[in-house]
ROTORRO-547327 format. One record per residue (C-alpha): residue in three letters; x negated, y negated, z negated. Coordinates in steps of 0.2 Angstrom, whole numbers, padded with zeros to 4 digits, always signed. Layout:
% residues N
ALAXYZ...
This chain:
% residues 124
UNK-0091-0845-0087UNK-0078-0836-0097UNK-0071-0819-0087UNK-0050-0818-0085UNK-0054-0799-0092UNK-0060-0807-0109UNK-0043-0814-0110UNK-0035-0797-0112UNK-0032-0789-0129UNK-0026-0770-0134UNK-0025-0759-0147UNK-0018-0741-0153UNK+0000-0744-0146UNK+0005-0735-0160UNK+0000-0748-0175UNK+0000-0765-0161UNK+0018-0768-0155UNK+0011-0778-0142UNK+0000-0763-0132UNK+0010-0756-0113UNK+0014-0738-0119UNK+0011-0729-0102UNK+0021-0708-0101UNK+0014-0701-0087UNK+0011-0682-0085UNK-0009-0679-0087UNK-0011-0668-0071UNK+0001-0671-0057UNK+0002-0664-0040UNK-0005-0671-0024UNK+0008-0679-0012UNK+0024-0676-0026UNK+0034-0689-0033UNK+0030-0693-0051UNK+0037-0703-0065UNK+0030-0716-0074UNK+0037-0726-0087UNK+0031-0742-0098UNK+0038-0748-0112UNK+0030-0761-0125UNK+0035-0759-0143UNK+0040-0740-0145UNK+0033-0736-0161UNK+0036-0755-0168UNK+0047-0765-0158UNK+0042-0782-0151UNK+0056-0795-0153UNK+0066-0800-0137UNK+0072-0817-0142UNK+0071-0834-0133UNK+0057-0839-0146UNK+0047-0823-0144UNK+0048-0810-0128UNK+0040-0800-0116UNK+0039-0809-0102UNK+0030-0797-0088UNK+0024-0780-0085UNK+0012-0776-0071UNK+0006-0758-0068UNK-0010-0754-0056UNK-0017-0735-0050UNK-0035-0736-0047UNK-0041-0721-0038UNK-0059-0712-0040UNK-0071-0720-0029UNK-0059-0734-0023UNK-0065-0750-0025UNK-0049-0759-0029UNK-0033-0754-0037UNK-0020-0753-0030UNK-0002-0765-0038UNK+0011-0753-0038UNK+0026-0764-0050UNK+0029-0782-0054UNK+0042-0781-0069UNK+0048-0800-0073UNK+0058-0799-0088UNK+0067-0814-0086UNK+0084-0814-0101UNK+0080-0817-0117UNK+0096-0823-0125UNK+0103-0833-0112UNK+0123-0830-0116UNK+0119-0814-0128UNK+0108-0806-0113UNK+0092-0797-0116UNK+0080-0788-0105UNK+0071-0776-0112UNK+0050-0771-0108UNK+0054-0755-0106UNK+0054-0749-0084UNK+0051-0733-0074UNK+0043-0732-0059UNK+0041-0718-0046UNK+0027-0714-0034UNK+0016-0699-0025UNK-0005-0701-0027UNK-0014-0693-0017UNK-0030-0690-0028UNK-0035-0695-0046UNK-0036-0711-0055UNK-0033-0723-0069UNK-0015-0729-0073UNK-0019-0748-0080UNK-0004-0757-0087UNK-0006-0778-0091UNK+0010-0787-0100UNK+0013-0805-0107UNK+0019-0809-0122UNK+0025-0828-0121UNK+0014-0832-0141UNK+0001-0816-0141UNK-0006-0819-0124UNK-0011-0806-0114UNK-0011-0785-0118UNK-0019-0770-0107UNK-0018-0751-0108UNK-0024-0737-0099UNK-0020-0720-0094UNK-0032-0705-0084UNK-0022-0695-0072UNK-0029-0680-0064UNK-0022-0673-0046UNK-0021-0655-0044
């Protein structure tokens, strides 16, 4: 039986315009509001058209020694041409952790499937 997990590609976001580009601060502090932002496409943009898009982004925190992580955004990108409107992949989210994890980051891409990225962050 094939795992979903096989399904997922990645990459060096900066040669693979398809690759969740997560900025998040390293070290952050316990408890404080910090911002995260995901983009797809930053150093080579991905097209945003009704044939080609991104359709979703979804970005989890997995905390050291949790078993599960933890969903923290949904991003549905949902104009892609319809009467000249685009969305663009690109969203900023803001949360507090209260220990050290893994950021993950999962998008779609309507023809290239499924794309993953990752990101250590350390709580001081």
């Amino acid at each position: 039986m094939e795992k979903f997990g096989s399904l997922y590609q990645s990459g060096d976001w900066k040669g693979e315009k398809h690759v969740p580009v997560i900025h998040i601060s390293d070290k952050v502090k316990k408890g404080e509001v910090v911002e995260l932002r995901v983009n797809i496409g930053e150093e080579i943009p991905h097209p945003n058209t009704l044939e080609h898009h991104i359709k979703w982004i979804k970005v989890y925190f997995h905390g050291e020694g949790d078993k599960f992580p933890v969903e923290i955004g949904n991003y549905n990108f949902t104009s892609h041409g319809e009467y000249g409107v685009f969305t663009e992949p690109d969203l900023t989210i803001k949360f507090k952790v209260e220990k050290s994890g893994t950021i993950y980051a999962a998008s779609y891409c309507n023809i290239h499937g499924l794309w993953e990225n990752s990101k250590k962050v350390e709580v001081e």
